[in-house]
Biopython code that builds the backbone (N, CA, C, O; Angstrom):
import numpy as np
from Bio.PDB.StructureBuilder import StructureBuilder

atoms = [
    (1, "UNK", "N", (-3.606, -167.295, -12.169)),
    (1, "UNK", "CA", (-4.740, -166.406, -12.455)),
    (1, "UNK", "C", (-4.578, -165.143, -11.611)),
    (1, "UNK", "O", (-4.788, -165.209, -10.400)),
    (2, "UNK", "N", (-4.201, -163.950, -12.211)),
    (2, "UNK", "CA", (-4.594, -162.868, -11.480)),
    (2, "UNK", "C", (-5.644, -162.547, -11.520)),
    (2, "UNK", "O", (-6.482, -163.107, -12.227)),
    (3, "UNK", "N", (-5.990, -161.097, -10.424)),
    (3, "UNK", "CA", (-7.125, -160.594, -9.764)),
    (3, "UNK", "C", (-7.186, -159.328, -10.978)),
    (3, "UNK", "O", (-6.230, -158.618, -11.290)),
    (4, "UNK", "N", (-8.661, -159.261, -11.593)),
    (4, "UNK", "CA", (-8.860, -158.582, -12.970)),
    (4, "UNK", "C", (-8.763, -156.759, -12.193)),
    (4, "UNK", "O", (-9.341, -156.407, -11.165)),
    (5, "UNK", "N", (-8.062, -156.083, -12.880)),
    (5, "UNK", "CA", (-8.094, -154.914, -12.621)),
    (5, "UNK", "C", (-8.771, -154.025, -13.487)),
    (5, "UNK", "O", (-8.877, -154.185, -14.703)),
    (6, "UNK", "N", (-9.284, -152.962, -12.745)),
    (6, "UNK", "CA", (-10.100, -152.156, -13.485)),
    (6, "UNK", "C", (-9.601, -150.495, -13.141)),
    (6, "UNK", "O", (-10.144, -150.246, -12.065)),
    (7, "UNK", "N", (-9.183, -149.843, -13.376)),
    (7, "UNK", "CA", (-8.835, -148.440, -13.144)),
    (7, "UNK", "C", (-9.792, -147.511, -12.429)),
    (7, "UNK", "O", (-9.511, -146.616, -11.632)),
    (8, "UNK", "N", (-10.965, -147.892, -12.864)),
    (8, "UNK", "CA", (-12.052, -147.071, -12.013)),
    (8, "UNK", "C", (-12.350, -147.858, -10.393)),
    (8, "UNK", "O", (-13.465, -147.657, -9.913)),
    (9, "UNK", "N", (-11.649, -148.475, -9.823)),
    (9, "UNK", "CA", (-11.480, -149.092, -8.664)),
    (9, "UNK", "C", (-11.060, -148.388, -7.910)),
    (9, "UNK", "O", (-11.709, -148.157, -6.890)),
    (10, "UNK", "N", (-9.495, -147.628, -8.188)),
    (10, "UNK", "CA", (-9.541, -146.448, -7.588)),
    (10, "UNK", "C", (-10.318, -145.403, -6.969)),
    (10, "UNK", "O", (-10.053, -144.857, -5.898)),
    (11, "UNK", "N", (-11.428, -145.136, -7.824)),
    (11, "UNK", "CA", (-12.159, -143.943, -7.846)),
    (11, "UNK", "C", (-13.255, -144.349, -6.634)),
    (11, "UNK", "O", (-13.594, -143.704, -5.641)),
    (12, "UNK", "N", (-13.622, -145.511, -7.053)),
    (12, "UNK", "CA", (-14.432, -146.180, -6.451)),
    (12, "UNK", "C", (-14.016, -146.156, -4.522)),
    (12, "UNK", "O", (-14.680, -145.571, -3.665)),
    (13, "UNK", "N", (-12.865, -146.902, -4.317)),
    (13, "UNK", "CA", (-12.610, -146.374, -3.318)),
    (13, "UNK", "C", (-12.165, -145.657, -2.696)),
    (13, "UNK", "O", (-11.857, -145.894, -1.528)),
    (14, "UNK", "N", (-12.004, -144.658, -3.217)),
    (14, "UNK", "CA", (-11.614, -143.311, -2.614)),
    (14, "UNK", "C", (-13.025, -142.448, -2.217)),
    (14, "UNK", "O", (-13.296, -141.548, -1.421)),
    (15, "UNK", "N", (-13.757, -143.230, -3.217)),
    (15, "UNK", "CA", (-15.523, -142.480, -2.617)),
    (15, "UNK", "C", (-15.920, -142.890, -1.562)),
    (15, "UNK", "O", (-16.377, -142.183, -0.663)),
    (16, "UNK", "N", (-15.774, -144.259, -1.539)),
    (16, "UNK", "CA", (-16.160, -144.893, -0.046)),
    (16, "UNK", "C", (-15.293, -144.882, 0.996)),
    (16, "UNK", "O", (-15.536, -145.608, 1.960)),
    (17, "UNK", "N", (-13.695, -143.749, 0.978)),
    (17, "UNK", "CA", (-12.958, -143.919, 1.985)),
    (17, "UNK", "C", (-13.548, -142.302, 3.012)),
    (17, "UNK", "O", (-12.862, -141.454, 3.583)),
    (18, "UNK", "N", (-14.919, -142.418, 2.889)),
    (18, "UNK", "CA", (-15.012, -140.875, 3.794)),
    (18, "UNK", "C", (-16.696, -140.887, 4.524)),
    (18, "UNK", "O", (-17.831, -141.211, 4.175)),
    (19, "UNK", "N", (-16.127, -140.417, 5.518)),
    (19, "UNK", "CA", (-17.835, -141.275, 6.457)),
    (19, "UNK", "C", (-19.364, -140.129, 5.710)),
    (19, "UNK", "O", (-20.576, -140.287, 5.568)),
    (20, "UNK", "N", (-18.615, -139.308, 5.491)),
    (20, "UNK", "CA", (-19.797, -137.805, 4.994)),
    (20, "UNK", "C", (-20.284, -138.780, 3.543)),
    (20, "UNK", "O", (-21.474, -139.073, 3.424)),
    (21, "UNK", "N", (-19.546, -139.108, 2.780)),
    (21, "UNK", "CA", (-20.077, -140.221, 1.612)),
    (21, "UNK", "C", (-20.791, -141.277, 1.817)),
    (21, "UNK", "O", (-21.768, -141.703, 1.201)),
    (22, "UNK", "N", (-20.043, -141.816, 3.050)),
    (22, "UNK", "CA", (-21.090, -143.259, 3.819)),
    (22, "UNK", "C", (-22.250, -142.708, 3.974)),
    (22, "UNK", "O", (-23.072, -143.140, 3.166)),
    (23, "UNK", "N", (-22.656, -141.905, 4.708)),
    (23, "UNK", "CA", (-23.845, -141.045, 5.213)),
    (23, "UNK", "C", (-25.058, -141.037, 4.203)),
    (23, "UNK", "O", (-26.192, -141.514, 4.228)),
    (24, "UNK", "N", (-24.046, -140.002, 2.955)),
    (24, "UNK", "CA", (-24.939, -140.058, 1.834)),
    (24, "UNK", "C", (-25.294, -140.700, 0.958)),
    (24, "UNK", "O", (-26.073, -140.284, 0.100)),
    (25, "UNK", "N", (-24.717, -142.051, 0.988)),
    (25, "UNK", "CA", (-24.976, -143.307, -0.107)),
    (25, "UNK", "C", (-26.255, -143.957, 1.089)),
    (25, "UNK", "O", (-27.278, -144.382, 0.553)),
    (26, "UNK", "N", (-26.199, -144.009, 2.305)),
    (26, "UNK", "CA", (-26.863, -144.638, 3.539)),
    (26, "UNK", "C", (-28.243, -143.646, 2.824)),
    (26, "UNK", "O", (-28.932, -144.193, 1.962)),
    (27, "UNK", "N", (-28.502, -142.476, 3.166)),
    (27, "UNK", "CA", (-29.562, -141.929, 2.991)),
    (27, "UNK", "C", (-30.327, -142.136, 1.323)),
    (27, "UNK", "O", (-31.511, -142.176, 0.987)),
    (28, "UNK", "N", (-29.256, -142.219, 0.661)),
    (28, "UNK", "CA", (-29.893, -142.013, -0.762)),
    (28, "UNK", "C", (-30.314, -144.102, -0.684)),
    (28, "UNK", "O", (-31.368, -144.632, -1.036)),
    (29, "UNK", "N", (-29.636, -144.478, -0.374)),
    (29, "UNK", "CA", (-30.106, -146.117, -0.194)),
    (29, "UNK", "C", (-31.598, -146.178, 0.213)),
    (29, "UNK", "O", (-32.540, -146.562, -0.480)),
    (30, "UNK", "N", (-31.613, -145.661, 1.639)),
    (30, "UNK", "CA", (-33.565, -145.522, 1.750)),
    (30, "UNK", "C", (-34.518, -144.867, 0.775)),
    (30, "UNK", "O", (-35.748, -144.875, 0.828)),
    (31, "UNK", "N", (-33.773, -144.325, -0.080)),
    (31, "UNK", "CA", (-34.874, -143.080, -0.799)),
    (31, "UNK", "C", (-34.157, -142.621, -1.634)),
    (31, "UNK", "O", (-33.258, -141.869, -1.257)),
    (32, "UNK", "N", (-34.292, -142.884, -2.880)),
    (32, "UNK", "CA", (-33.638, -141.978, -3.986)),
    (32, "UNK", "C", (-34.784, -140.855, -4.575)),
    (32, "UNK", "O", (-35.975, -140.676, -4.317)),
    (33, "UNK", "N", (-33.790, -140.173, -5.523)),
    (33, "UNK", "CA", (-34.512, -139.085, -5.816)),
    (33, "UNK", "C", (-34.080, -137.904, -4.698)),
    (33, "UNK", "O", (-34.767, -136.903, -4.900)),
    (34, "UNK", "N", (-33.290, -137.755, -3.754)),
    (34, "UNK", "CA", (-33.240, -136.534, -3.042)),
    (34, "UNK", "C", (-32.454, -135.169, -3.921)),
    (34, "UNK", "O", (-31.544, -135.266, -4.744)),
    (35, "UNK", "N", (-33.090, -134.007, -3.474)),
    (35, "UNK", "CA", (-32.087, -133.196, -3.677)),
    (35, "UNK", "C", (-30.921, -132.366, -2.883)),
    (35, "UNK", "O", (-30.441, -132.860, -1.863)),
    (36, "UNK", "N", (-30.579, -131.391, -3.254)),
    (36, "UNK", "CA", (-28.825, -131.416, -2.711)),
    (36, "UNK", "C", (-29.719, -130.740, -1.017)),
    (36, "UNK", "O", (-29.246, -130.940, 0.102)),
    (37, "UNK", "N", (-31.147, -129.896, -1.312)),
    (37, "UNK", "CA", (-31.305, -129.454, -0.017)),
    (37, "UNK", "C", (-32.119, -131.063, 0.764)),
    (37, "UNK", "O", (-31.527, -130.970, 1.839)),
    (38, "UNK", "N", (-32.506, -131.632, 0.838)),
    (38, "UNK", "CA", (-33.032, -132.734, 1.346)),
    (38, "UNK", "C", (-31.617, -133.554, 2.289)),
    (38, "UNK", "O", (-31.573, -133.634, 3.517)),
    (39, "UNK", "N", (-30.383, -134.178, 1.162)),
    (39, "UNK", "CA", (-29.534, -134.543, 1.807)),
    (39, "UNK", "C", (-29.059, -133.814, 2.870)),
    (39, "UNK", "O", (-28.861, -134.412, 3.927)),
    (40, "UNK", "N", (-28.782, -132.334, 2.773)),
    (40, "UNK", "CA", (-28.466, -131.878, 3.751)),
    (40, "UNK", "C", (-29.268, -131.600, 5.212)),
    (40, "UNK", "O", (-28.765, -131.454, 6.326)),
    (41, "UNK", "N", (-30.400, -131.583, 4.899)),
    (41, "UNK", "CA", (-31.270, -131.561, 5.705)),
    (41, "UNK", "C", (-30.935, -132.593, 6.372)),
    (41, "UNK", "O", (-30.680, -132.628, 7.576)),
    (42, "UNK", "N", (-30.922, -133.607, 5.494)),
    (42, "UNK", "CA", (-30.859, -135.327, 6.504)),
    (42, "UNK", "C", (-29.537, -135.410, 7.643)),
    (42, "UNK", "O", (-29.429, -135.764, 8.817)),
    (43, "UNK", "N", (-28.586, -134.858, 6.558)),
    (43, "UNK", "CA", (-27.555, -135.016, 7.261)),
    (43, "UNK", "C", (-27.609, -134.111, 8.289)),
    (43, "UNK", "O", (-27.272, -134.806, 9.248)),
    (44, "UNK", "N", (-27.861, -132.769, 8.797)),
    (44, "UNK", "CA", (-27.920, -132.578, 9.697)),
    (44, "UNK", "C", (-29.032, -133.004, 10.685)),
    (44, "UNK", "O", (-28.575, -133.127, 11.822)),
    (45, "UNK", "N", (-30.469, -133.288, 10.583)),
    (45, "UNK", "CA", (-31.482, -133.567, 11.270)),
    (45, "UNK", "C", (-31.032, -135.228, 12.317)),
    (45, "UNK", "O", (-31.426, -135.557, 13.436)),
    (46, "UNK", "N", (-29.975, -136.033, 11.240)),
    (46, "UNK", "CA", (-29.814, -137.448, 11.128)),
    (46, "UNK", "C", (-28.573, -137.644, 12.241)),
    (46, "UNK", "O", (-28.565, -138.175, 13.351)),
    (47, "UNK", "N", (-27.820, -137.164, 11.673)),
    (47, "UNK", "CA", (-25.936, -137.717, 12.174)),
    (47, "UNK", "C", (-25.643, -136.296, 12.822)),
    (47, "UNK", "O", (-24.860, -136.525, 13.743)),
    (48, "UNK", "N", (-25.977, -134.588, 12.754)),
    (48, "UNK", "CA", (-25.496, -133.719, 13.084)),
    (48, "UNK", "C", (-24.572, -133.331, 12.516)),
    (48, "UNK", "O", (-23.707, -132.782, 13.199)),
    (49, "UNK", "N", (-24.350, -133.456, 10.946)),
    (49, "UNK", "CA", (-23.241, -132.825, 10.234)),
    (49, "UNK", "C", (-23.629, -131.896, 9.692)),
    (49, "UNK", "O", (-24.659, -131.989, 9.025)),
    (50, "UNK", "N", (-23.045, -130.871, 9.777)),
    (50, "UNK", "CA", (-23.099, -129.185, 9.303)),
    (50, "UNK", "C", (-22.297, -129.064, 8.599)),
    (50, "UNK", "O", (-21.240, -128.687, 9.105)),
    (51, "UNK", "N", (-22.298, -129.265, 7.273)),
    (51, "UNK", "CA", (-21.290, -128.705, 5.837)),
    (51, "UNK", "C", (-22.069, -127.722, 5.284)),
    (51, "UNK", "O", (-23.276, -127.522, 5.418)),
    (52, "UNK", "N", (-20.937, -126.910, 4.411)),
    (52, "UNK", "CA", (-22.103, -126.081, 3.491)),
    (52, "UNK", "C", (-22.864, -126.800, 2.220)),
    (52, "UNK", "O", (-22.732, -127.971, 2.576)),
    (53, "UNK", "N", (-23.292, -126.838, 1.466)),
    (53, "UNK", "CA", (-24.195, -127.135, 0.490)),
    (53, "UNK", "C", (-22.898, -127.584, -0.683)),
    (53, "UNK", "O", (-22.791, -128.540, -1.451)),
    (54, "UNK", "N", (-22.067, -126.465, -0.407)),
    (54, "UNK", "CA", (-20.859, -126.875, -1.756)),
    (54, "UNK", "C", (-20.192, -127.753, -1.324)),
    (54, "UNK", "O", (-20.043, -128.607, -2.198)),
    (55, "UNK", "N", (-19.491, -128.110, -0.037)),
    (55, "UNK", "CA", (-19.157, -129.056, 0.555)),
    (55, "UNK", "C", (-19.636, -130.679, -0.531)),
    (55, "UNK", "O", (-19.187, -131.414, -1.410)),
    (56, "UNK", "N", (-20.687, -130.492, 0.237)),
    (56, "UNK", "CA", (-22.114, -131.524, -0.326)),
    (56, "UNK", "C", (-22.212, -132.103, -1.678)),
    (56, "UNK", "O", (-22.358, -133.262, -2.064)),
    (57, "UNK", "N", (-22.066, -130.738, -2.421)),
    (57, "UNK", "CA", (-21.939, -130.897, -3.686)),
    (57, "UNK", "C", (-20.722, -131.853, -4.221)),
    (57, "UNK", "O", (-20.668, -132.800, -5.005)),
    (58, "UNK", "N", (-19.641, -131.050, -3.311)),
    (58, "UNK", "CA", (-18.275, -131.971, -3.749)),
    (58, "UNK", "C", (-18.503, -133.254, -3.585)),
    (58, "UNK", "O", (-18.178, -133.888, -4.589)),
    (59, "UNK", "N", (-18.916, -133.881, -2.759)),
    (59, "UNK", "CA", (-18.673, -135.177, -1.898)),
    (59, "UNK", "C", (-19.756, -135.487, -2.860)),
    (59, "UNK", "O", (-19.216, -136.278, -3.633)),
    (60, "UNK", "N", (-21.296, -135.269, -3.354)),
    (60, "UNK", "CA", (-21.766, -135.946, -4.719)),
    (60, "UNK", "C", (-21.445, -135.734, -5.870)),
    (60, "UNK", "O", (-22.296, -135.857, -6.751)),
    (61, "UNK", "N", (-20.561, -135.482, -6.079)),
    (61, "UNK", "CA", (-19.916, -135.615, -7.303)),
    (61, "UNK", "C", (-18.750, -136.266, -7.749)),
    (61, "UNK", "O", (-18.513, -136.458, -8.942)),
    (62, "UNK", "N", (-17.730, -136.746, -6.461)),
    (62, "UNK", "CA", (-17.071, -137.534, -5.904)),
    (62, "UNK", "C", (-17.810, -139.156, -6.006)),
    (62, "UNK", "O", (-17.248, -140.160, -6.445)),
    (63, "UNK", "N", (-19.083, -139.075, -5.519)),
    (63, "UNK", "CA", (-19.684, -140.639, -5.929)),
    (63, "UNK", "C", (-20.456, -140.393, -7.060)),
    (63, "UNK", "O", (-21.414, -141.110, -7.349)),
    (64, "UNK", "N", (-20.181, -139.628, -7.586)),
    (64, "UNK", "CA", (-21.068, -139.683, -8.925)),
    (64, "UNK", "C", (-20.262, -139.901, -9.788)),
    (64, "UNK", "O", (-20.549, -140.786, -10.593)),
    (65, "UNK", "N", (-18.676, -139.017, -9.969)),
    (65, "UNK", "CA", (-17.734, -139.895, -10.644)),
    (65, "UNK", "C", (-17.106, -141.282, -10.466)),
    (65, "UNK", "O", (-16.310, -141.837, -11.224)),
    (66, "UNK", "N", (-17.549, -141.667, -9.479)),
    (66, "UNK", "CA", (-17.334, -143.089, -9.080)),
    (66, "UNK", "C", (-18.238, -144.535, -9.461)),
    (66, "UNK", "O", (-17.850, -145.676, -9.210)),
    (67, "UNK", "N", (-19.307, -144.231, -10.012)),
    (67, "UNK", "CA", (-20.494, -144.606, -10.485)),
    (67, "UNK", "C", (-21.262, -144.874, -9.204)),
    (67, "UNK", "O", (-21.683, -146.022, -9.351)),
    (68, "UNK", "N", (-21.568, -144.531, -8.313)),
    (68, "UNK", "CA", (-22.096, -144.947, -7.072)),
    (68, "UNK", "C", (-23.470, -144.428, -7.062)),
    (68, "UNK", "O", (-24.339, -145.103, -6.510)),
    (69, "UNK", "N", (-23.842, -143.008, -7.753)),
    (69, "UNK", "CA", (-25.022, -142.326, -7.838)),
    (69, "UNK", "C", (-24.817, -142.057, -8.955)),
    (69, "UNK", "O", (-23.823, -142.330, -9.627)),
    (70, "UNK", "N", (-26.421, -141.091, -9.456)),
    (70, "UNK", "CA", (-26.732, -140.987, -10.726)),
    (70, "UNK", "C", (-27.544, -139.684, -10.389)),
    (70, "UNK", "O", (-28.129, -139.579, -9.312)),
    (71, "UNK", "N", (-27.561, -138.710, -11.326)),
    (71, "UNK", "CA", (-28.169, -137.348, -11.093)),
    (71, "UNK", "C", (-29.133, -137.265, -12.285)),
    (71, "UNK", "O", (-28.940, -137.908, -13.317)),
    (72, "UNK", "N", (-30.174, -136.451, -12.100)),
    (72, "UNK", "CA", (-30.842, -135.926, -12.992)),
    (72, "UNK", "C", (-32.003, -135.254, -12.558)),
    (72, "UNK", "O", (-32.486, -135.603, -11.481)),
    (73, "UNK", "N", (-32.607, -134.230, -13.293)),
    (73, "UNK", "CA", (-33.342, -132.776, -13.286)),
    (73, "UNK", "C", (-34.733, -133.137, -13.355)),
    (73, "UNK", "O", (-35.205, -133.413, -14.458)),
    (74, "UNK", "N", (-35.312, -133.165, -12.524)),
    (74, "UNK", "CA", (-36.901, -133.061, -12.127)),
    (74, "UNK", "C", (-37.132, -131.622, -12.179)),
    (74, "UNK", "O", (-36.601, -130.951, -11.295)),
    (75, "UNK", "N", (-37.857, -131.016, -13.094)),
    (75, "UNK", "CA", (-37.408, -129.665, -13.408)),
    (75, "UNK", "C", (-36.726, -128.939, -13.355)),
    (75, "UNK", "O", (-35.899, -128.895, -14.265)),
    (76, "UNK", "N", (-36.659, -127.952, -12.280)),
    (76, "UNK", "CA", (-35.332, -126.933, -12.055)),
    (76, "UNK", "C", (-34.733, -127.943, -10.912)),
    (76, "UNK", "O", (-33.550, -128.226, -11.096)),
    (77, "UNK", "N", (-35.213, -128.402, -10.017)),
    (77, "UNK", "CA", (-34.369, -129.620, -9.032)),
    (77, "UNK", "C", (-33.277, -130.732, -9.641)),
    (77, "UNK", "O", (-33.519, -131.480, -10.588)),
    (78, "UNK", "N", (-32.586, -130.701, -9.228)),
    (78, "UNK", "CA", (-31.614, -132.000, -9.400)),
    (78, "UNK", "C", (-31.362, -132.663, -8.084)),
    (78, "UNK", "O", (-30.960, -132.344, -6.965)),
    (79, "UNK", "N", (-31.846, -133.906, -8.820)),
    (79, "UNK", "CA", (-32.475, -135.230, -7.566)),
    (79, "UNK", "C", (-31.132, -136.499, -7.897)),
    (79, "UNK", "O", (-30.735, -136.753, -9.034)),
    (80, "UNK", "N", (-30.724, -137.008, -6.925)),
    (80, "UNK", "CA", (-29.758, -138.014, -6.680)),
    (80, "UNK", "C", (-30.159, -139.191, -6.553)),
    (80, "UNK", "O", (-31.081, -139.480, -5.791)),
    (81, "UNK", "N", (-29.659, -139.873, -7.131)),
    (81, "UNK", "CA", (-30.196, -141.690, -6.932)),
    (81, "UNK", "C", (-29.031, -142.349, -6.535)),
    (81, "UNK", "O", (-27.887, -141.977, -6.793)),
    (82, "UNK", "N", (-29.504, -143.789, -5.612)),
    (82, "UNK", "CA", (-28.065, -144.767, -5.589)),
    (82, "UNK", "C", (-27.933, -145.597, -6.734)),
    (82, "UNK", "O", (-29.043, -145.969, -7.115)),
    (83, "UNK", "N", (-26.724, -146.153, -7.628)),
    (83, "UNK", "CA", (-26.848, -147.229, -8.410)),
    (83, "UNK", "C", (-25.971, -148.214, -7.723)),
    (83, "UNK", "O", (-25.035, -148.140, -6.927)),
    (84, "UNK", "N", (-26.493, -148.978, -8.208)),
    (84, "UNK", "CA", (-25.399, -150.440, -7.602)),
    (84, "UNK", "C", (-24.639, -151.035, -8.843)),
    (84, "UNK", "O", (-24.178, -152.176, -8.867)),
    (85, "UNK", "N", (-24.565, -150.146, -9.848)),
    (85, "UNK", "CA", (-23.653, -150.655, -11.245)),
    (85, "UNK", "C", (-22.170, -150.817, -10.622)),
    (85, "UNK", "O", (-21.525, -151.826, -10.910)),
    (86, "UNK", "N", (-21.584, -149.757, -9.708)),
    (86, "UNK", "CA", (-20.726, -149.945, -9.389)),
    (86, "UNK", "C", (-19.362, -150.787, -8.449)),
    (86, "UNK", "O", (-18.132, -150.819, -8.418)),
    (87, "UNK", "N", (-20.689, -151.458, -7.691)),
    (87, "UNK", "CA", (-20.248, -152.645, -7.033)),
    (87, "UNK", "C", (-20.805, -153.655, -8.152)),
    (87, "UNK", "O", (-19.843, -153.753, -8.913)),
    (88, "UNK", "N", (-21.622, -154.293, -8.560)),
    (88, "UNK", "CA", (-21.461, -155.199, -9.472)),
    (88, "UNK", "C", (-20.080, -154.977, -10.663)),
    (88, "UNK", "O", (-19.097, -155.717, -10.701)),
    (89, "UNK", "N", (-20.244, -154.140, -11.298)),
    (89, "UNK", "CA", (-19.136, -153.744, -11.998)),
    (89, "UNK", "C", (-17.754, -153.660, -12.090)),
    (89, "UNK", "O", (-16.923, -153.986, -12.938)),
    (90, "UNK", "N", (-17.722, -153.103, -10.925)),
    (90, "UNK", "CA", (-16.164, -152.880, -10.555)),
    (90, "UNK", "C", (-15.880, -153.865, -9.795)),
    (90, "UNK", "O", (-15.497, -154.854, -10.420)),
    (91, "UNK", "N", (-15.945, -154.036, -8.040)),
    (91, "UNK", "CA", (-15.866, -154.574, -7.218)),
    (91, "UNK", "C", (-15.837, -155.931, -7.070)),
    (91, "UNK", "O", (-14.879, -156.621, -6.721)),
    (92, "UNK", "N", (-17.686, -156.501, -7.550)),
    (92, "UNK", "CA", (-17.378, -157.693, -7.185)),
    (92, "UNK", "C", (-16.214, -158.547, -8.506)),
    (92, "UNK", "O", (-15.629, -159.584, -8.195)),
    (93, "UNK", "N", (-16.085, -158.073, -9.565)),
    (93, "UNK", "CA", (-15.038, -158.671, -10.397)),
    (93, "UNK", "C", (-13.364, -158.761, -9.382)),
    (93, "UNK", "O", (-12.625, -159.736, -9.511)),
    (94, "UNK", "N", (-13.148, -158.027, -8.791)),
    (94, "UNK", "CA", (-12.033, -157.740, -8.184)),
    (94, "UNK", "C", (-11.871, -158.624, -6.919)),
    (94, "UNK", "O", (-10.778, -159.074, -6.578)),
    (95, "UNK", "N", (-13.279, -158.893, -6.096)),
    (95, "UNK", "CA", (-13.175, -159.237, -4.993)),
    (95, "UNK", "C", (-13.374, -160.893, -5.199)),
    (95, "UNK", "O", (-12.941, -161.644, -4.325)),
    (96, "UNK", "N", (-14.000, -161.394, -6.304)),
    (96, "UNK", "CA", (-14.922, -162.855, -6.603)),
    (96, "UNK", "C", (-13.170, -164.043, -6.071)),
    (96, "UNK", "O", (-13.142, -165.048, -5.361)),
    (97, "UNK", "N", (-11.898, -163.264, -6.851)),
    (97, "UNK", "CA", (-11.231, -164.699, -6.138)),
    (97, "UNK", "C", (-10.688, -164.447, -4.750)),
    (97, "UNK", "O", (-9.890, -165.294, -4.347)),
    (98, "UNK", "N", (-10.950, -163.519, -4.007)),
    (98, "UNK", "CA", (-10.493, -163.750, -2.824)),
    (98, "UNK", "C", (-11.943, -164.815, -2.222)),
    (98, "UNK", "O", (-11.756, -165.892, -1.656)),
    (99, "UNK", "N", (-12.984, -164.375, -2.429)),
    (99, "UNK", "CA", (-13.884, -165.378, -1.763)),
    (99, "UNK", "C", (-13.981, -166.899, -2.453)),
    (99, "UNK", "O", (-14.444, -167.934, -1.974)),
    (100, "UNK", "N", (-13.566, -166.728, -3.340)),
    (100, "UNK", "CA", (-13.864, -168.539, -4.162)),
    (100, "UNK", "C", (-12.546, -169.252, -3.758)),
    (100, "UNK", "O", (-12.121, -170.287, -4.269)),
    (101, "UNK", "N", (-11.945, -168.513, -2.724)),
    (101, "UNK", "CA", (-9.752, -168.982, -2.858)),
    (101, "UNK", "C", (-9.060, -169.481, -3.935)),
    (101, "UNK", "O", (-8.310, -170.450, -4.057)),
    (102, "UNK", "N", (-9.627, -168.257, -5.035)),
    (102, "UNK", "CA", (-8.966, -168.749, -6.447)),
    (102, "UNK", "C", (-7.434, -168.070, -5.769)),
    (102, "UNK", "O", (-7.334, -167.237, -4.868)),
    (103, "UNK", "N", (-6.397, -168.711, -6.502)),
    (103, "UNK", "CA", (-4.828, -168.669, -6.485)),
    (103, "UNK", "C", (-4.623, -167.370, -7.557)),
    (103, "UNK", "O", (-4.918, -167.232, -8.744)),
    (104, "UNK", "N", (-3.871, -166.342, -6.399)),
    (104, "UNK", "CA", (-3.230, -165.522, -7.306)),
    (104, "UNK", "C", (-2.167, -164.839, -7.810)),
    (104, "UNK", "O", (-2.291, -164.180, -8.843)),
]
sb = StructureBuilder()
sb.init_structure("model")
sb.init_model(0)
sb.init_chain("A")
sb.init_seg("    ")
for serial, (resi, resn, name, xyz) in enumerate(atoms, 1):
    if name == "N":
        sb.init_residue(resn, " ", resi, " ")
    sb.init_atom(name, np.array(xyz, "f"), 0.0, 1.0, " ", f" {name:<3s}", serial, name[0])
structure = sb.get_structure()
């Protein structure tokens, strides 16, 4: 039995290989709905990280192509959410036989 592969696994961890992403999946975890000025706010008020806004942008859009967050327009605002489709989805399929010691 091999370990089921999925292509978007990649993506997946390459989102979670960067602490400025940790940060912002951490903040959007307490509270979804932020927008791009809120996160930044956090992040600097929180941890002391000073990026610019586009920075910011990159790095959510980076977990947004990853399925990790989800965007959408509260009028002229665009507010960020966490989803957890992406660890159910991707992940735990990938990870289930190392913990059950299925043979691979």
């Amino acid at each position: 039995m091999g370990i089921p592969f999925d292509p978007n696994l990649s993506k997946l961890f390459r989102a979670l290989g960067d602490d400025t992403r940790l940060m912002l999946l951490d903040h959007l975890r307490k509270r979804d709905d932020q927008s791009l000025f809120e996160l930044c706010a956090r992040l600097v008020e929180d941890q002391n990280v000073t990026l610019t806004r586009q920075a910011i942008t990159r790095h959510l859009n980076t977990l947004e192509e990853a399925g990790l967050i989800t965007t959408a327009w509260r009028g002229r605002t665009k507010v960020h959410s966490l989803t957890a489709g992406a660890f159910e989805d991707t992940i735990n399929p990938w990870l289930t036989p190392f913990f059950n010691g299925d043979e691979i």
